[in-house]
N, C-alpha and C positions, 0 to 999 in steps of 0.2 A: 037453134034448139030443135026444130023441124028436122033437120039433118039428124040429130041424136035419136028423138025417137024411131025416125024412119029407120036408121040403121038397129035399134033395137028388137026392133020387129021378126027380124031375121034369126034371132039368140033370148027365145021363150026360157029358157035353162036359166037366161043371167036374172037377180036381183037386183032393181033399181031402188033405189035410195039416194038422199040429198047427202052431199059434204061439201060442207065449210057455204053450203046454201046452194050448189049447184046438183042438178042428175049426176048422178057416177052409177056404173055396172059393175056386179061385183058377182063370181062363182067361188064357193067353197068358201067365202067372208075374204075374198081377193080379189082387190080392186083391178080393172084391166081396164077399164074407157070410161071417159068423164068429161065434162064441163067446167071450164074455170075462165071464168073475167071474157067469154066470148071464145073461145080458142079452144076445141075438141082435143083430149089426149089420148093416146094408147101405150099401155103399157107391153113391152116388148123383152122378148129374151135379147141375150147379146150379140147373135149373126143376127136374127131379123135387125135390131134396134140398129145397127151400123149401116146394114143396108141401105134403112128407111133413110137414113137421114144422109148417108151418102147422093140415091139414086132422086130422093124430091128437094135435096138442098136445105134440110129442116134440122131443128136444132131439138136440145132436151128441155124440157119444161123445166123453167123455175117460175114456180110461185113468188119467192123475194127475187131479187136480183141478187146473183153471187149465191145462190144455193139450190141448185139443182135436185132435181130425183133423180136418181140415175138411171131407171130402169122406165120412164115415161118419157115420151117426143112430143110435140107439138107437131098435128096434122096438120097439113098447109091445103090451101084450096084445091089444088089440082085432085087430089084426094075427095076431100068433101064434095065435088062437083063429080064424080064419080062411085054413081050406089055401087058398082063394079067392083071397083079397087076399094071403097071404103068396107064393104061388106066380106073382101077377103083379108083386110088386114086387121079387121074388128075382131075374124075368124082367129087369128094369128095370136091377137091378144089374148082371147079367151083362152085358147088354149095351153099359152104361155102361162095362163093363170090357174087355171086346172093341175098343170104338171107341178105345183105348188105345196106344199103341204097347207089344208084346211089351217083357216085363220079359227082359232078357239074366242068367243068372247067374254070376256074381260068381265067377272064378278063384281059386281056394285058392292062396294065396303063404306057402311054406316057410321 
């Protein structure tokens, strides 16, 4: 979790908020990096997202087994042990998340 905020520090833009009980980052109401079950996620367009998971050998996040997000990876340590790399690929997400069209929220119906 340390890791999380530390790399938060760096992207004063993004809103932090809990889902499903964990920190997630989110610009424009778009999730891009978050906390789940211990295991940091980023969400990634589709050459970064191949890349990542090519060059650190990481796979996509599923929350269930057998259902994946498609567009989130699970960061593996070599990453996390790196404010370096974690701080340019957090970059990556956000931006990924920004080129996004604004999430609108959802009217509470009575």
């Amino acid at each position: 979790m340390h890791v999380f905020q530390n790399a938060m520090k760096d992207f004063p833009m993004a809103e932090q908020r809990k889902l499903f009980g964990y920190p997630a980052a989110f610009v424009n109401g778009q999730m891009f990096t978050g906390l789940y079950r211990g295991n940091m996620i980023l969400r990634l367009a589709d050459t970064d997202r191949a890349k990542f998971i090519a060059e650190y050998k990481t796979k996509l996040f599923e929350p269930m087994p057998g259902r994946p997000m498609k567009e989130y990876v699970l960061v593996p340590q070599t990453i996390l042990k790196s404010p370096t790399l974690l701080t340019a690929w957090v970059g990556r997400a956000l931006a990924y998340a920004q080129s996004l069209p604004p999430k609108v929220k959802a009217k509470k119906t009575r």
